[in-house]
ZADO-1210 file (C-alpha; in nm, 4 decimals, padded with zeros to 6 digits):
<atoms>
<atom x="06.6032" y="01.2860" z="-05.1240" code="UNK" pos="1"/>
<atom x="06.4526" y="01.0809" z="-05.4082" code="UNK" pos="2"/>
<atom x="06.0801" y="01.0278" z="-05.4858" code="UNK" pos="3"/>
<atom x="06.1347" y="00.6315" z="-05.3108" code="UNK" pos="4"/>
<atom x="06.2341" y="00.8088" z="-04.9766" code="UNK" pos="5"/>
<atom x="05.9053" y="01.0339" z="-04.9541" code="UNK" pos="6"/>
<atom x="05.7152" y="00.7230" z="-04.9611" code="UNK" pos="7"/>
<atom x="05.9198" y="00.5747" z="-04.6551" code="UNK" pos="8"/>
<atom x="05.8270" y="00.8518" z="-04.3965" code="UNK" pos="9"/>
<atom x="05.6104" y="00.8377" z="-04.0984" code="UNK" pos="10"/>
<atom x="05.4415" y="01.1313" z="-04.2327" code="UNK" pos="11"/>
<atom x="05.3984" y="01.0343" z="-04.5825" code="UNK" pos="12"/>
<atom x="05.2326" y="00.7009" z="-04.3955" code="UNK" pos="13"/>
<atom x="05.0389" y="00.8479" z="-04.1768" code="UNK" pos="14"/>
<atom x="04.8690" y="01.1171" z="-04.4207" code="UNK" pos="15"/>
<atom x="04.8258" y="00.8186" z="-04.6608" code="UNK" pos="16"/>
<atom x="04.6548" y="00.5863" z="-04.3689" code="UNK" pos="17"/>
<atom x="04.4199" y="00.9256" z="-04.3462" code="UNK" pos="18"/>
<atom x="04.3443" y="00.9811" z="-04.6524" code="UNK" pos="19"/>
<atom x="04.2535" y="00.5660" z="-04.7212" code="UNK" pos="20"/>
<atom x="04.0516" y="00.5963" z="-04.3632" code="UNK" pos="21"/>
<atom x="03.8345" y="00.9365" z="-04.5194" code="UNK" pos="22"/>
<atom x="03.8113" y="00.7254" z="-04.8943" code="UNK" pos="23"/>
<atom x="03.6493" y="00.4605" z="-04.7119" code="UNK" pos="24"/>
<atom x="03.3998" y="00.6241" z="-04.4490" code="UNK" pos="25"/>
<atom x="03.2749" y="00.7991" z="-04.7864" code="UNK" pos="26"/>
<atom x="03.2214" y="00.4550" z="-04.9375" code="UNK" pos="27"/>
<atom x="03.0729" y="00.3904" z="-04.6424" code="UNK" pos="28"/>
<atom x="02.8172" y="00.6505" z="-04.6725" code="UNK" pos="29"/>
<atom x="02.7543" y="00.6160" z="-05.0328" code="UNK" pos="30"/>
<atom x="02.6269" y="00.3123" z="-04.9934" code="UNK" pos="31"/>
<atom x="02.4386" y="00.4042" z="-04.7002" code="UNK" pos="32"/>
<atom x="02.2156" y="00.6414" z="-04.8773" code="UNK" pos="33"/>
<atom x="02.1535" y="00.4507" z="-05.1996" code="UNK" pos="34"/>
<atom x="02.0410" y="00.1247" z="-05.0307" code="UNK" pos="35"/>
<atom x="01.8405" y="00.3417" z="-04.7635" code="UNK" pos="36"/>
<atom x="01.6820" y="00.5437" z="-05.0324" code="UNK" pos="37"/>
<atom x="01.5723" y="00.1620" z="-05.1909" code="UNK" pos="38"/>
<atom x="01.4662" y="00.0257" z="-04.8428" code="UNK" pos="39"/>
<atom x="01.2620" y="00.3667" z="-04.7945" code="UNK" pos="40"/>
<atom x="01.0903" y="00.3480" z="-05.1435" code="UNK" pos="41"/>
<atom x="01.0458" y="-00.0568" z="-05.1142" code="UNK" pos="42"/>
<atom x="00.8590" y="00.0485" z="-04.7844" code="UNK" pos="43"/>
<atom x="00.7019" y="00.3850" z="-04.9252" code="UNK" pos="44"/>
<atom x="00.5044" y="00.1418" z="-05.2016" code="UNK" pos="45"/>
<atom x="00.4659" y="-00.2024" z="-05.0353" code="UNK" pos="46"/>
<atom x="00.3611" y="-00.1438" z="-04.6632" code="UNK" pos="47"/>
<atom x="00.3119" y="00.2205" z="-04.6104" code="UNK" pos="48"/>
<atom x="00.0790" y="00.2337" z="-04.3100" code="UNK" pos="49"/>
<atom x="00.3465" y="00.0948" z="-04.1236" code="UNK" pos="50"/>
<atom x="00.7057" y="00.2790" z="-04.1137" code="UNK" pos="51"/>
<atom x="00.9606" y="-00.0064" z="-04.0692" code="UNK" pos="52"/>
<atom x="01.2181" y="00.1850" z="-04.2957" code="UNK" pos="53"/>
<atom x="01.3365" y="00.3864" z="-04.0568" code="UNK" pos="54"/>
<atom x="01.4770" y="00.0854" z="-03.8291" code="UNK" pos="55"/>
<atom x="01.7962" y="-00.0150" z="-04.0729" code="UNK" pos="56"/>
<atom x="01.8073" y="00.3093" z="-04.1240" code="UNK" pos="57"/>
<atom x="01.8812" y="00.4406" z="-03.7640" code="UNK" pos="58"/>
<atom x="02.0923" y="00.1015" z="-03.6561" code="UNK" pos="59"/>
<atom x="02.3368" y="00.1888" z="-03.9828" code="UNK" pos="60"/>
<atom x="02.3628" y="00.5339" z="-03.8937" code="UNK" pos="61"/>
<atom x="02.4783" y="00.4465" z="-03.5577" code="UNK" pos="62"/>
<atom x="02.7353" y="00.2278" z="-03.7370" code="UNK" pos="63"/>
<atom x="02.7716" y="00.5175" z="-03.9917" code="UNK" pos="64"/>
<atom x="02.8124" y="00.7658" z="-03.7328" code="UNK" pos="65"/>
<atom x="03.1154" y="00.5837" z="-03.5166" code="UNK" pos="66"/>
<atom x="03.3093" y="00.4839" z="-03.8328" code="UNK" pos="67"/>
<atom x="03.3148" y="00.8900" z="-03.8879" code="UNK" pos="68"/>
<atom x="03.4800" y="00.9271" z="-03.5505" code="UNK" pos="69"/>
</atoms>
């Protein structure tokens, strides 16, 4: 079997789709926490009587939390 054939397999596509479906739910999250961590200090030093960081911050986890299923 040459190196050509591997990539033609069911299994060789479906551990690839896997792999590309992991990659981007950690994109995902990546993302997640570095413009949360911004939206939490913008609110920690602008408005900090009132808490309205933790809004996008729930909703996107939501969103966070079905692209990991």
């Amino acid at each position: 079997m040459k190196h050509h054939d591997t990539l033609q397999t069911p299994a060789y596509r479906k551990a690839k789709k896997k792999v590309e479906a992991r990659f981007g739910f950690f994109v995902h999250l990546l993302v997640y926490i570095f413009v949360n961590t911004f939206l939490i200090a913008m609110n920690m030093i602008r408005s900090d009587d009132v808490i309205w960081s933790v809004w996008p911050l729930a909703g996107w986890g939501i969103g966070l939390l079905f692209h990991g299923l």
